[in-house]
Wavefront OBJ file of the C-alpha trace (Angstrom):
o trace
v 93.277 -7.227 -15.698
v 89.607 -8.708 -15.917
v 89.775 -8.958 -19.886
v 92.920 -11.729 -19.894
v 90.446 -13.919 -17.412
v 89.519 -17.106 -19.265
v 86.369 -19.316 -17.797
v 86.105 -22.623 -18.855
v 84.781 -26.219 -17.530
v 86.352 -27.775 -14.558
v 88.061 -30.825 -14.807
v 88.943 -33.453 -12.243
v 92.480 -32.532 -12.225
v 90.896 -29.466 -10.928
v 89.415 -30.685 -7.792
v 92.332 -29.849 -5.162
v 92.617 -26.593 -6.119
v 88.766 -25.936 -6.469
v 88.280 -27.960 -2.910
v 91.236 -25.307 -1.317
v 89.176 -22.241 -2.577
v 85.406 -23.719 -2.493
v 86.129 -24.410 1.134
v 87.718 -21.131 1.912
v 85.330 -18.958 0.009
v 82.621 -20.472 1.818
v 84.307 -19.785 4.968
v 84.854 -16.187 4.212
v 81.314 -15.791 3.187
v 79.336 -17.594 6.435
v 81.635 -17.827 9.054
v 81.024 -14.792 10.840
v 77.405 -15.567 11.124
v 77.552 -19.168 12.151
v 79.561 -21.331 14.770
v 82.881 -23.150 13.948
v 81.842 -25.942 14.961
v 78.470 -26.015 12.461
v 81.132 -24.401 9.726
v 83.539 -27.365 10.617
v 81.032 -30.188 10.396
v 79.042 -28.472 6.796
v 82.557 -27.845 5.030
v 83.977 -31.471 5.928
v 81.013 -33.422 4.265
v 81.075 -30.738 1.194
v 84.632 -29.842 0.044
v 87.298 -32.179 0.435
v 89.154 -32.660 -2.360
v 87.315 -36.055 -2.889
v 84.174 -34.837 -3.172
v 85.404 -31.996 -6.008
v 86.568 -34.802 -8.148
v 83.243 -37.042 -7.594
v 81.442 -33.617 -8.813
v 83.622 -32.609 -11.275
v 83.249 -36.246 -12.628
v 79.645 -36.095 -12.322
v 77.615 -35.745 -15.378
v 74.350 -34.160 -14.034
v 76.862 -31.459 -12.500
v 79.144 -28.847 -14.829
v 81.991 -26.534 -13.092
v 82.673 -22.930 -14.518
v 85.966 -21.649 -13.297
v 87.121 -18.008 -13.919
v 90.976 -18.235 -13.880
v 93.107 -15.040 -13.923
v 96.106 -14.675 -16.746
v 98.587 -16.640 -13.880
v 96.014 -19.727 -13.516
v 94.574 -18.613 -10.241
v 90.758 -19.111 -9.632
v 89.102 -15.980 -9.056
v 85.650 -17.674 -8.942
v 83.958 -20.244 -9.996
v 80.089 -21.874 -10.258
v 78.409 -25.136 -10.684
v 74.957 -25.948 -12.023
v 73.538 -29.746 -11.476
v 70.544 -31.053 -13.445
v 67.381 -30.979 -11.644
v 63.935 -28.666 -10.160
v 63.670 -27.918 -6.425
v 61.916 -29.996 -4.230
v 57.713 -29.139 -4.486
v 58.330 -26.975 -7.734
v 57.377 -27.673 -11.515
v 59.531 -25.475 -13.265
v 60.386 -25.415 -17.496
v 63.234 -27.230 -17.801
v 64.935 -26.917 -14.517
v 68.559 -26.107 -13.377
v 70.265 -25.309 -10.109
v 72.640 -22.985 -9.608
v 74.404 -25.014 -6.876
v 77.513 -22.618 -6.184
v 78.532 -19.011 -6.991
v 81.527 -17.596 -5.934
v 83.994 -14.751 -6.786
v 86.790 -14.147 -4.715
v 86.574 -11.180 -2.101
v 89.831 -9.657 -4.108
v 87.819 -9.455 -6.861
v 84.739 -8.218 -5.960
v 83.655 -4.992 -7.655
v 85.558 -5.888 -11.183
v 82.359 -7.384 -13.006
v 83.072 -10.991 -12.688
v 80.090 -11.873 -11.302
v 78.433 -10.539 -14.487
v 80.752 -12.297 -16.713
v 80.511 -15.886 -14.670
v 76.878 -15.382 -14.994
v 76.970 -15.012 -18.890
v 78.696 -18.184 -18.915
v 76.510 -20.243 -16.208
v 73.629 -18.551 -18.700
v 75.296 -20.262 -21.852
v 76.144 -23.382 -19.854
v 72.917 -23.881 -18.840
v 71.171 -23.366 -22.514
v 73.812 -25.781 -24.081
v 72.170 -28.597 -21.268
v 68.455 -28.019 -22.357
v 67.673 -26.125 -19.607
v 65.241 -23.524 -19.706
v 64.915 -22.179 -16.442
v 67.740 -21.065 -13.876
v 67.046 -21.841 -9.719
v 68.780 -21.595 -7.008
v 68.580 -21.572 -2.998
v 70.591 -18.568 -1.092
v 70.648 -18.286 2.865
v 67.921 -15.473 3.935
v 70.177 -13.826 5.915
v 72.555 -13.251 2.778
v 71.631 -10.448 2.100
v 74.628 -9.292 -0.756
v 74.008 -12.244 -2.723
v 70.405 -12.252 -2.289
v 70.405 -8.110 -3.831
v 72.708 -9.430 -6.344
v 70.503 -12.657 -7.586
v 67.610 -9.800 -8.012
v 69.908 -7.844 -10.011
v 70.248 -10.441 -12.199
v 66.751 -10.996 -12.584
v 65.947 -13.895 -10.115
v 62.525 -13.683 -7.966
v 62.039 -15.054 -4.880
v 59.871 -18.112 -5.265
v 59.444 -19.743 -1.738
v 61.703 -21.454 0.813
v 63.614 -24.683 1.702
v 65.647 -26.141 4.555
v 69.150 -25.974 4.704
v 71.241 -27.692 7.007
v 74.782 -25.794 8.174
v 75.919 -28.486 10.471
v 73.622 -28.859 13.543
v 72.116 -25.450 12.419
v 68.693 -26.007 10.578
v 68.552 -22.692 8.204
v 65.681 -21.246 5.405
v 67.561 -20.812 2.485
v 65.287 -18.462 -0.292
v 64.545 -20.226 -3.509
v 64.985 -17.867 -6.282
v 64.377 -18.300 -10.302
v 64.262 -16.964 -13.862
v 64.184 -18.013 -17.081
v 66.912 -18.056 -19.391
l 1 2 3 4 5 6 7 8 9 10 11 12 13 14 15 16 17 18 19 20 21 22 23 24 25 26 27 28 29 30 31 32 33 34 35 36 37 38 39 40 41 42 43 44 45 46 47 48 49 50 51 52 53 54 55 56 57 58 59 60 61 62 63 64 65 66 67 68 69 70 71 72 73 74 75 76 77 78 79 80 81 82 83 84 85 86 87 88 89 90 91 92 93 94 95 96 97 98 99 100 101 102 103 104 105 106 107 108 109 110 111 112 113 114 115 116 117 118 119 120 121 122 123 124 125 126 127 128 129 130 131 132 133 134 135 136 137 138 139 140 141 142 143 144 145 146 147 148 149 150 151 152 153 154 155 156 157 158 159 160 161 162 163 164 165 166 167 168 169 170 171 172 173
């Protein structure tokens, strides 16, 4: 059941469990639009359990897992410190990663992740919330407007070889 789900701030003992899912998530999510090789090289340099740690460790970056009531992550988010390239936004945050497990979709914990990226995000200073989402995602993109991002322009993003437009997206908190 979705009410016995606890979210809370990831920790470095978190990071080989959070690579494991990050990485397969991710894979799940863009694979069937992109080449295994591009997939290969992107996930290598972004979710080894190494590179968890270094961000969980990070201080510009904070973590939000959403554990079920037997300790498995159902999804998880990260926001790092920091405005886009080219934009002057109020006190700017990204939203770096939102995910919620495909067995989970459809239960409202995207809504309930958000709440807590929201608070997270207040509790840093941060007065507005960006982030960049591929242009040809077209579920998360409908679901960042739902939430009450706009589109705000564009920036490169780099899937391996692949060179890809990612939309920037905003609103306050």
């Amino acid at each position: 059941m979705d009410d016995v789900m606890e979210i809370r701030r990831g920790v470095e003992s978190d990071a080989e469990g959070l690579s494991a899912a990050a990485e397969r998530w991710f894979r799940e999510t863009f694979s069937p639009d992109n080449t295994a090789e591009d997939m290969a090289m992107y996930c290598a340099g972004a979710f080894s359990s190494e590179i968890q740690r270094a961000e969980l460790t990070d201080p510009r970056t904070e973590t939000l897992l959403l554990q079920d009531a037997q300790g498995h992550l159902a999804a998880y988010a990260q926001l790092r410190d920091g405005p886009p390239d080219g934009f002057d936004l109020p006190a700017p945050i990204e939203l770096v990663r939102f995910y919620v497990d495909s067995a989970y979709h459809g239960r409202g914990l995207a809504s309930r992740l958000m709440a807590a990226v929201d608070g997270a995000a207040r509790a840093r200073g941060a007065q507005t919330l960006w982030l960049g989402v591929w242009e040809k995602n077209h579920r998360a993109r409908a679901y960042y407007r739902k939430a009450g991002f706009i589109d705000i322009g564009a920036h490169d993003f780099h899937l391996g070889r692949d060179l890809q437009t990612d939309r920037l997206m905003s609103r306050p908190l």
